[in-house]
C-alpha positions as CSV (number, residue, x, y, z in Angstrom):
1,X,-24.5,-1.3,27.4
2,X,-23.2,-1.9,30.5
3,X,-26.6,-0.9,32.5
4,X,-28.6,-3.9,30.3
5,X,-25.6,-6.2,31.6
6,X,-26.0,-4.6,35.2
7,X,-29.9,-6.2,35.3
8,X,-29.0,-9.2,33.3
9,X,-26.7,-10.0,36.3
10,X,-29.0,-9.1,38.9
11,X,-31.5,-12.0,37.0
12,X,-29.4,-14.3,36.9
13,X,-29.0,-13.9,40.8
14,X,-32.5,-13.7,41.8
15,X,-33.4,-16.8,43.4
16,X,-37.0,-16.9,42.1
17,X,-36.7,-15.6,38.9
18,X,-34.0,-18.4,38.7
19,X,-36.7,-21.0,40.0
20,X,-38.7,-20.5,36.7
21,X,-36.1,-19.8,34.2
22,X,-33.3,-21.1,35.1
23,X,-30.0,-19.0,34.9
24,X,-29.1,-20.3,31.7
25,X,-32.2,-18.7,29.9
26,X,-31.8,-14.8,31.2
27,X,-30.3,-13.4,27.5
28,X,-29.1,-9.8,26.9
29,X,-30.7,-8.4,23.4
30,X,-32.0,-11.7,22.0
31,X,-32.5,-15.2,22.8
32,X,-31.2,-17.8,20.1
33,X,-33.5,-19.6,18.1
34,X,-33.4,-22.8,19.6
35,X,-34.0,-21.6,23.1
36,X,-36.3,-23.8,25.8
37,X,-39.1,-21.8,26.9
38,X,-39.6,-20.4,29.2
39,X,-36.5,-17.9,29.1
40,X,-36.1,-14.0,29.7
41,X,-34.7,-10.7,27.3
42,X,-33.2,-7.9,28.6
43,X,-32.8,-4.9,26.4
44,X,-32.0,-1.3,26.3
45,X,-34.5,1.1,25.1
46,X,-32.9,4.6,26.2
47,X,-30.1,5.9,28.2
48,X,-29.5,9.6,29.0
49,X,-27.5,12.1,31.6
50,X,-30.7,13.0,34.7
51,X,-29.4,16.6,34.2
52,X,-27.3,17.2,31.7
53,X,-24.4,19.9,32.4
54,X,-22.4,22.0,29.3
55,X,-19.2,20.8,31.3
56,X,-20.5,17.2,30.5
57,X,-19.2,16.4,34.0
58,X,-22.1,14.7,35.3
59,X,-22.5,10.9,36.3
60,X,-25.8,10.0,37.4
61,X,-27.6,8.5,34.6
62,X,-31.2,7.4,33.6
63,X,-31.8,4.3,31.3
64,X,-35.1,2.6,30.4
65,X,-34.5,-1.1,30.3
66,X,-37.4,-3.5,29.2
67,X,-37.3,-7.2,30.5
68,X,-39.6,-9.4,28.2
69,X,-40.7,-12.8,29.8
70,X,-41.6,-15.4,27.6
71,X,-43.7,-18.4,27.7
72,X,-46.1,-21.1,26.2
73,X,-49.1,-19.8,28.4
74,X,-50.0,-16.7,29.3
75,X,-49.7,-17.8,33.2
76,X,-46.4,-18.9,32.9
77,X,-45.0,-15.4,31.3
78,X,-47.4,-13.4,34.1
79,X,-45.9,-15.5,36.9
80,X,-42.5,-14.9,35.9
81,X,-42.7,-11.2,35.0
82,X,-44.4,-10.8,38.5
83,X,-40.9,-12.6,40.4
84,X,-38.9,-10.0,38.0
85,X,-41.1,-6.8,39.4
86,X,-40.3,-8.3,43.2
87,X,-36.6,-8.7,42.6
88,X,-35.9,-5.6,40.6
89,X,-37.9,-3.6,41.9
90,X,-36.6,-0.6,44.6
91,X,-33.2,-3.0,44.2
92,X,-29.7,-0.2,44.6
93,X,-26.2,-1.1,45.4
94,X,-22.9,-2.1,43.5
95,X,-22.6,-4.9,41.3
96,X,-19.2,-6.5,39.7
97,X,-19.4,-6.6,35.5
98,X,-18.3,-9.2,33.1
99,X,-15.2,-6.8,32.9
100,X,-14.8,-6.5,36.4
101,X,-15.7,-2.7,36.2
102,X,-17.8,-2.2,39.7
103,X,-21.3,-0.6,38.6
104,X,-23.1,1.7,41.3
105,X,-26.9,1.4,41.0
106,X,-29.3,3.8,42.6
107,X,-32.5,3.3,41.9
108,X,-34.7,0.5,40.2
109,X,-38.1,1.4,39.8
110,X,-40.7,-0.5,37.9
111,X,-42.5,2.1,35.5
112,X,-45.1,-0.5,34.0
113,X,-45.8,-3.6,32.3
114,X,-47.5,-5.0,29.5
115,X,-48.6,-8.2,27.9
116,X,-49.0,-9.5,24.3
117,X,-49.1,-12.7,22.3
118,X,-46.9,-13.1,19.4
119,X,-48.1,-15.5,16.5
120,X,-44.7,-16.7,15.6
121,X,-43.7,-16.9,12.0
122,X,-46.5,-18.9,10.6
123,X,-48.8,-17.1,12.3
124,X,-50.4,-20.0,13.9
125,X,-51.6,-20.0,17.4
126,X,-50.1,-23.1,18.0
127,X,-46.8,-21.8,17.4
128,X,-47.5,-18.4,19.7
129,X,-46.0,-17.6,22.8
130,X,-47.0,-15.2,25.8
131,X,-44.5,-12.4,26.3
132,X,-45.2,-10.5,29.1
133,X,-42.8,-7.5,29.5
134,X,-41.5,-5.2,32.6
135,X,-40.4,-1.9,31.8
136,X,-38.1,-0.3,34.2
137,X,-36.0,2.7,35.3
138,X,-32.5,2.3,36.2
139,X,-30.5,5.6,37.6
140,X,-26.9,4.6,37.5
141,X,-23.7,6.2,38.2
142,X,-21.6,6.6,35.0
143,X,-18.1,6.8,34.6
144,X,-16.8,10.6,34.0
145,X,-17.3,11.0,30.3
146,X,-13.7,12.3,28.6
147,X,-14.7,14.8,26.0
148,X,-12.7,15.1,23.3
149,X,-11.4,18.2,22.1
150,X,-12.9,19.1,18.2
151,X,-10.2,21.2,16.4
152,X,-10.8,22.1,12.6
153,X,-8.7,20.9,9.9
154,X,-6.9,22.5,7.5
């Protein structure tokens, strides 16, 4: 989804989110395994037309993106998901793609937040981490949809 890339990309450019992360650990969907704490997960949660038109002609779109920040403490996941809120939020412009398709952002507005700690798999809190996560709107402009033409089949 390319508006999940869109905000991984801005991540990976925001100087302070980079000072606690590190580029390297801002992951789209998932993080591997064997990933250094603390790191970042961007994922896509809905995406759908603002106002919706029977000609399906329009563009501006609305997704809800959540950006989970991850870390061994608590204060280390809170400080994090604070620089993402600063650098996401209100942020608008153009922004180049892995595919080199140009996407035009509107709006990014930060809708809420929440924190949790997840046991791990042994359910031990030694092996828990902090995940502190930022849940935002994204209004994007999408390319013009192509419908295609149903015809029944004899």
């Amino acid at each position: 989804m390319r508006f999940v890339e869109a905000i991984h990309k801005i991540l990976q450019q925001a100087p302070t989110v980079i000072g606690f992360v590190g580029a390297g650990n801002i992951f789209q969907s998932l993080a591997p395994p064997t990933t250094a704490f603390p790191f970042i997960v961007v994922g896509a949660q809905s995406d759908e037309a603002v106002s919706p038109t029977l000609t399906s002609k329009d563009t501006l779109r609305r997704a809800s993106v959540v950006v989970d920040c991850v870390g061994t403490s608590l204060v280390d996941a809170a400080r994090i998901a604070d620089n993402v809120r600063y650098d996401l939020d209100k942020s608008k412009g153009n922004i180049t793609l892995v595919t080199n398709a140009t996407m035009v952002i509107q709006s990014v507005i930060i809708t809420n937040d929440s924190m949790t700690f997840d046991l791990g798999s042994d359910g031990g809190e030694n092996a828990g981490v902090f995940v502190c996560s930022v849940n935002i709107k994204i209004y994007y402009i999408a390319y013009t949809p192509v419908p295609v033409t149903l015809t029944t089949a004899l």
